[in-house]
C-alpha positions as CSV (number, residue, x, y, z in Angstrom):
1,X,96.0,97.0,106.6
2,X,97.9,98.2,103.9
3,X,98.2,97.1,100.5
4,X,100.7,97.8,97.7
5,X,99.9,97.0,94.1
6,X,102.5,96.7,92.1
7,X,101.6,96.3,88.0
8,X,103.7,96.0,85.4
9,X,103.5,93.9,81.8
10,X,105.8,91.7,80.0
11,X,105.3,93.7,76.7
12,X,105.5,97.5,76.2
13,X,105.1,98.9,73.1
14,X,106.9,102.3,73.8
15,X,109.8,101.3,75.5
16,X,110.2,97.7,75.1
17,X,111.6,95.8,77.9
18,X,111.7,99.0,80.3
19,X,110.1,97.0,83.3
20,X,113.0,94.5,83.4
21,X,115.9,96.7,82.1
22,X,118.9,96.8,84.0
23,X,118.8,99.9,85.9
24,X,122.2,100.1,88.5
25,X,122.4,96.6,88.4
26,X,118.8,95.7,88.9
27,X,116.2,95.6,87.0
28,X,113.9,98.2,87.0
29,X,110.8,96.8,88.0
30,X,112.8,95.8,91.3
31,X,112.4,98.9,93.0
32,X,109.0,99.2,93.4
33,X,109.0,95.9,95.6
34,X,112.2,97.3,97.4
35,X,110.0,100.6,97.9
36,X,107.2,98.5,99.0
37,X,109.0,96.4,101.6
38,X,110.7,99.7,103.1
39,X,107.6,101.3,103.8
40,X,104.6,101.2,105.5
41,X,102.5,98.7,103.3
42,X,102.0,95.3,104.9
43,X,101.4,93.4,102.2
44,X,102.1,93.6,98.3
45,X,100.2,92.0,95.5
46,X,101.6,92.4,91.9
47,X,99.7,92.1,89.0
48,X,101.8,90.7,85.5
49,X,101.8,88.6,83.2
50,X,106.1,88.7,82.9
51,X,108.2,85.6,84.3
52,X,110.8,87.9,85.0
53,X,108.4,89.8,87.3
54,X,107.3,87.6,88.8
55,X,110.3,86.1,89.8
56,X,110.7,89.7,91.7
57,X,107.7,89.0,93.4
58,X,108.5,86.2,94.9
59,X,111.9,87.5,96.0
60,X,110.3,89.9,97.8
61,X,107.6,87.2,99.1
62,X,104.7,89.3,97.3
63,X,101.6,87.9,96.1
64,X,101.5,87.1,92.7
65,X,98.0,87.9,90.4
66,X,98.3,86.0,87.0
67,X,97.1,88.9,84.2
68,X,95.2,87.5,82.2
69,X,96.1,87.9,78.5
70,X,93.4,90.2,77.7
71,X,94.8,92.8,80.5
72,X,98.2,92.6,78.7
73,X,97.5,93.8,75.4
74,X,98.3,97.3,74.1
75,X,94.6,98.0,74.1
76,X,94.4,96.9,77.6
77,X,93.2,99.7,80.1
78,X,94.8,100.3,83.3
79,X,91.4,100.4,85.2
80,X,90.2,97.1,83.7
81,X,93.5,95.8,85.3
82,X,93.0,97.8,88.4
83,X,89.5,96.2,88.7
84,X,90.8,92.9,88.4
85,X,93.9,92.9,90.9
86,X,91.1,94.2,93.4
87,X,88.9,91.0,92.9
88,X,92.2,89.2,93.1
89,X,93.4,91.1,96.5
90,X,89.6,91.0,98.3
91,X,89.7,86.7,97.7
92,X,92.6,86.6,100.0
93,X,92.2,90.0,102.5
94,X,89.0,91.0,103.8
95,X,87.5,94.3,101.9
96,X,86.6,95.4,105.1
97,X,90.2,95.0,106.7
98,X,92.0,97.2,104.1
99,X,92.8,100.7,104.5
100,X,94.9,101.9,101.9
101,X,96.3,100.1,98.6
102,X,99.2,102.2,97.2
103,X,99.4,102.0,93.4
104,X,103.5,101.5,92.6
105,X,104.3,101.0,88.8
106,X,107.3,98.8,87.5
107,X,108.7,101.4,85.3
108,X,109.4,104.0,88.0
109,X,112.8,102.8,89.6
110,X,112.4,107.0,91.5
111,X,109.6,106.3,94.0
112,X,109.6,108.3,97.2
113,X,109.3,105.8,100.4
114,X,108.6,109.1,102.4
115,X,105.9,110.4,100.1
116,X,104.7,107.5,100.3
117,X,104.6,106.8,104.1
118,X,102.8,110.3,104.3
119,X,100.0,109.2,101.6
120,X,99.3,106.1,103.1
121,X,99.5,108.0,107.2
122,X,97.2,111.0,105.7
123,X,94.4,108.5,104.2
124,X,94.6,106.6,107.9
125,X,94.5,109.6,109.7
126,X,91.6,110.9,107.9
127,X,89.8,107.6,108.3
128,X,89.5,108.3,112.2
């Protein structure tokens, strides 16, 4: 199986707002989950603590993990969040029955469904 993971917080301190900023009429955090549903990834978690977000998610019928508030800080570190959204995705899909998870970021509206199709088919094909 594979999983997307989608991340992306409420606050930023560098660009404020840039994960919900209107970007060609959609915010920008939307096209990671429009990447995600038009490529090879069969299921997509997203881990935020934004309402706006998550009111993505759910339009695009992805599983939502609640950041906790100490993973939304400034301070916070992406690998602390990493390590939590993969506790939150192994509750509900079987470690064993996951083959790739595909990192996509809410502030990059310019992701490559092809490049990613060819990640996610070059980690299978070395799998076998």
């Amino acid at each position: 199986m594979n999983i997307g993971l989608i991340i992306g917080k409420k606050n930023s301190v560098g660009v404020p707002g840039k994960n919900t900023k209107s970007l060609l009429g959609r915010p920008s955090a939307e096209y990671a989950f429009i990447a995600s549903e038009k490529s090879n990834i069969d299921m997509t978690f997203c881990s935020t603590d934004c309402p706006t977000i998550k009111d993505i998610a759910k339009k695009y019928q992805s599983i939502i993990i609640d950041r906790p508030n100490i993973l939304a800080t400034p301070e916070s570190l992406t690998e602390d969040v990493l390590t939590h959204a993969y506790e939150e995705i192994t509750k509900k899909v079987d470690e064993k029955k996951i083959d790739t998870i595909s990192l996509l970021f809410c502030n990059n509206p310019a992701i490559d469904v092809n490049l990613l199709n060819e990640a996610i088919d070059f980690l299978k094909a070395s799998d076998d």
